[in-house]
Structures are given as C-alpha cells and as structure tokens.
C-alpha positions in Angstrom: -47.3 -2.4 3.3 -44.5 -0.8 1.5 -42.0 -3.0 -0.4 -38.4 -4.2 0.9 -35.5 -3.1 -1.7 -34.2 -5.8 -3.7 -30.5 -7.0 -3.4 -29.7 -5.3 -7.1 -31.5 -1.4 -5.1 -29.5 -1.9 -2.0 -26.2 -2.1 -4.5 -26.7 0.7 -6.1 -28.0 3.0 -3.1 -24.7 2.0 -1.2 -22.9 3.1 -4.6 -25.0 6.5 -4.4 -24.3 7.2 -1.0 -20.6 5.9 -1.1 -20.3 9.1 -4.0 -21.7 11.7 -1.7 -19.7 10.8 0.3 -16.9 10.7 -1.3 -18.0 14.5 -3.0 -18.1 15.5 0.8 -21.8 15.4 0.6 -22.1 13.6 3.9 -20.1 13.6 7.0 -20.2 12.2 9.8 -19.3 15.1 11.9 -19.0 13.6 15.5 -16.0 11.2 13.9 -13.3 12.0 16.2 -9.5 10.9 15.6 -8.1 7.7 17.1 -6.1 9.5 19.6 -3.1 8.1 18.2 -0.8 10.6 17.9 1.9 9.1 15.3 -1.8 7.8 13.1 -3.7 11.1 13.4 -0.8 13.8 11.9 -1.7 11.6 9.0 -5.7 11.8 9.4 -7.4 14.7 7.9 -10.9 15.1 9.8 -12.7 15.6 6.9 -11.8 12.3 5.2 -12.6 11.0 8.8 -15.7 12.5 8.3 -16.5 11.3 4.9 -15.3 7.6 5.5 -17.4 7.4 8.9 -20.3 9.0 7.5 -20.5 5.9 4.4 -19.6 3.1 7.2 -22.5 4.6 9.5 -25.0 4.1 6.5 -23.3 0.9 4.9 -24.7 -0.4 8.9 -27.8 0.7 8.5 -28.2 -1.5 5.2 -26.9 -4.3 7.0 -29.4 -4.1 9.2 -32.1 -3.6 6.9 -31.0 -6.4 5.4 -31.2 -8.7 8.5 -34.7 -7.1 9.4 -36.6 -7.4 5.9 -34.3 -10.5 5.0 -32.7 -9.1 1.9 -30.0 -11.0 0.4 -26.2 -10.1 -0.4 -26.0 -12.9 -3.0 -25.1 -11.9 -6.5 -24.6 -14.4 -8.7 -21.3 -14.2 -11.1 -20.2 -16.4 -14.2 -16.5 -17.1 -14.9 -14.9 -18.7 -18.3 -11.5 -20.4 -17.9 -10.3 -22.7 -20.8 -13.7 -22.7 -22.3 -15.0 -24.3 -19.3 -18.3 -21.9 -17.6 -19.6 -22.0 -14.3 -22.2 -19.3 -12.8 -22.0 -19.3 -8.8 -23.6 -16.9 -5.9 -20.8 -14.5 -3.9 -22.0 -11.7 -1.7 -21.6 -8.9 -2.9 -18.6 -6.5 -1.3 -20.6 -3.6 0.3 -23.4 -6.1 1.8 -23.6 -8.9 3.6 -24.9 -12.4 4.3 -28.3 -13.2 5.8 -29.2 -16.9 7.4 -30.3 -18.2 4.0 -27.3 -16.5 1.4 -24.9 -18.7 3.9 -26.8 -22.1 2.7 -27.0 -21.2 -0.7 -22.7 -20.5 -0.3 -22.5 -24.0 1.5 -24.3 -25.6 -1.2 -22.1 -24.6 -4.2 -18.5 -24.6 -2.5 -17.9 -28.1 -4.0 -19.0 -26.9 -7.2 -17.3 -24.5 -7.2 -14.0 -26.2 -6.0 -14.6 -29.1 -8.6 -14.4 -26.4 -11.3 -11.0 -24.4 -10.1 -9.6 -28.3 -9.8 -10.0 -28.9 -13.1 -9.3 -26.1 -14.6 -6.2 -25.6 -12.8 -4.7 -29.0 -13.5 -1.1 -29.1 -14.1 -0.5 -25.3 -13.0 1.5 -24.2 -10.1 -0.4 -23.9 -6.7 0.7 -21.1 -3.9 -1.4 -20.4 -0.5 -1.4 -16.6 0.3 0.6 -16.3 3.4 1.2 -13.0 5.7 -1.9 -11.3 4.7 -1.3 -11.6 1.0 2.2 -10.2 1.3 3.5 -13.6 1.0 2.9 -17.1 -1.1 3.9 -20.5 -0.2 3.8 -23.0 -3.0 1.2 -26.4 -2.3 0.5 -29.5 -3.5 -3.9 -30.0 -4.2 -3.9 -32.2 -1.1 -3.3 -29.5 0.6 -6.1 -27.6 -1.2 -8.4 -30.4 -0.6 -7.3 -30.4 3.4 -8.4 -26.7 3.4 -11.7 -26.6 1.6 -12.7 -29.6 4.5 -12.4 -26.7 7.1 -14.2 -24.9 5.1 -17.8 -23.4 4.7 -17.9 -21.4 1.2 -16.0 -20.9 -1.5 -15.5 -17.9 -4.8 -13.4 -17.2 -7.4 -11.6 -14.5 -9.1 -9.2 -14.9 -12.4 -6.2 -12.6 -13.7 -6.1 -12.9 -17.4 -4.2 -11.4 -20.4 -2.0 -13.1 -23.3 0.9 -14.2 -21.8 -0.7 -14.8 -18.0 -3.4 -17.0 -16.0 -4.1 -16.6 -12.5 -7.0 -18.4 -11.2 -8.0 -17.7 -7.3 -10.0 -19.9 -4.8 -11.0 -18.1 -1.6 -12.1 -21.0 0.9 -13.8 -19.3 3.6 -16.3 -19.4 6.7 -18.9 -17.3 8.5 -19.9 -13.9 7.1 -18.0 -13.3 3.7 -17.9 -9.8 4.3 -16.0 -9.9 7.8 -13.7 -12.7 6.3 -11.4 -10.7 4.1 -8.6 -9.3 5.8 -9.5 -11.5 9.1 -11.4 -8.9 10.6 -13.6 -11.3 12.2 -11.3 -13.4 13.0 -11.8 -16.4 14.5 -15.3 -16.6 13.9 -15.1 -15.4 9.9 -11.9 -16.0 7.5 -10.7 -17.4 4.6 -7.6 -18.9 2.9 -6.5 -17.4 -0.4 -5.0 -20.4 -3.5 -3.8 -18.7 -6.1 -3.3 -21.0 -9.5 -0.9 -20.4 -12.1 0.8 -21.3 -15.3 3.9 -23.7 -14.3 7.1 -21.4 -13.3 5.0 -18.0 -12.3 4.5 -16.6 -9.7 1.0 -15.0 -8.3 0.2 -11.1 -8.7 -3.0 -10.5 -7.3 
C-alpha cells in the first residue's frame, strides 16, 4: 500500500507545478478563449494555456485530497500587542475536507475572542463592494456576523506608524469563499481593525 502525501507534500508539489507552469513547462493546449471578443484581444493563448494547465492539476489535488482524506489545514501563529494565538486556516492552493471544516468550527470563537480583544478601542470598517469599499461598524455588528458564521482567520498589516488587524468570518469551503465564487453556498465577510482615525489598506 503506497502512502498518501501529507498536507506539507501536496503544498509544495502545487508550488512545483504552479513554476512549470508558469516557465511554460505545462500547458494545457486544448484551453480555448472565452469567445468574448472585447476579453480575448487581451488573452494571449499561451498564458491561457499556462493558467489552465495549473487549474487542471490544482483539481486533481483536490481530489486526491477528498479520496485519501488529506487535509488543507495549516496551522498559523499571529502576535498583536504581545498577545499570541496559534489557529488552523486552509491553506490557499488546497482545500477543506469533512474533518478540516470541524476543526475551523471549533476555533472560530477563539479566534474571534482574540481579534476582540486585541482590537479594543480601534476603529472597525466592514469590507463592502468586493473590497473596493469600507463601511465603518460598531462590534455589535461584528458579533451579529460571526453568529451567521461558520469559521473564522486572521491576517495583520503592521509597520511603525500602522496596525491593521483583519477577521474574515466565513462559511462552507474556505477556498471557494474568497471573492464569492461559491456564492451562496461558501463566503465570507471581511472586518478590518484599525488604529482610531485610519482608514484600512489591505
């Protein structure tokens, strides 16, 4: 019986194959344009080609994944204010099988607890528009959305004269919840924290 690839394997195949393909190594030569005439003048077939041939083998992990019941999970640590917490997030080129989405359940108060208190006092904006956007909130508001809510991550911006600390309250897959793709059955809301009288970057 051979043995399944680990999470930390699958991570760094993707990243192998993602350079070949990026190096033209692979393509995926039956990629045809959209048919779009005003989106394919700015389409070049062999970045087509390249981009289709890495999303063709990115599904294949996927699937591997599901079938040998590899997880996505990798676990991060984040410092903010001297306060540390370590929690699970999927990593961004795989995705979430049965058992990564009970571990996610199981830490999104956690999680939450910690950007609560180590955002207290700063300024609170919900991303709006897809990001383009951010509409300032009260942490009711926060607390409203993490009750719809199935998982949650973090992310910080950080230098001498700026904090941004970011909660991402999602549900279903992870991977289909940025950007909406899988919209309705996968998404996530995007509360950005930072220091009273600035605005959000990322």
């Amino acid at each position: 019986m051979t043995k399944a690839y680990t999470t930390q394997e699958l991570i760094e195949i993707l990243a192998a194959e993602r350079q070949a393909c990026l190096q033209g190594q692979r393509l995926n030569l039956a990629a045809q344009p959209s048919g779009n005439i005003a989106i394919d003048k700015y389409l070049k077939p062999e970045g087509l080609q390249k981009f289709t041939a890495y999303q063709d083998f990115k599904a294949a992990v996927h699937r591997y994944q599901i079938e040998h019941g590899v997880s996505g999970i990798v676990w991060r640590q984040m410092t903010v204010k001297g306060k540390t917490i370590a929690y699970p997030e999927v990593d961004a080129h795989l995705i979430a099988v049965p058992e990564d989405l009970e571990i996610l359940k199981e830490h999104r108060s956690a999680i939450a607890e910690f950007w609560q208190e180590v955002t207290a006092g700063m300024d609170i904006y919900l991303s709006i528009n897809h990001g383009k956007g951010y509409r300032q909130i009260t942490p009711v508001d926060v607390e409203r959305i993490m009750h719809r809510t199935q998982w949650a991550t973090l992310w910080k911006s950080e230098n001498i004269n700026f904090l941004e600390i970011i909660l991402q309250l999602g549900w279903g897959q992870p991977q289909e919840a940025a950007y909406k793709r899988g919209w309705p059955d996968s998404g996530s809301e995007y509360v950005h924290a930072v220091n009273p009288g600035n605005r959000p970057i990322c």
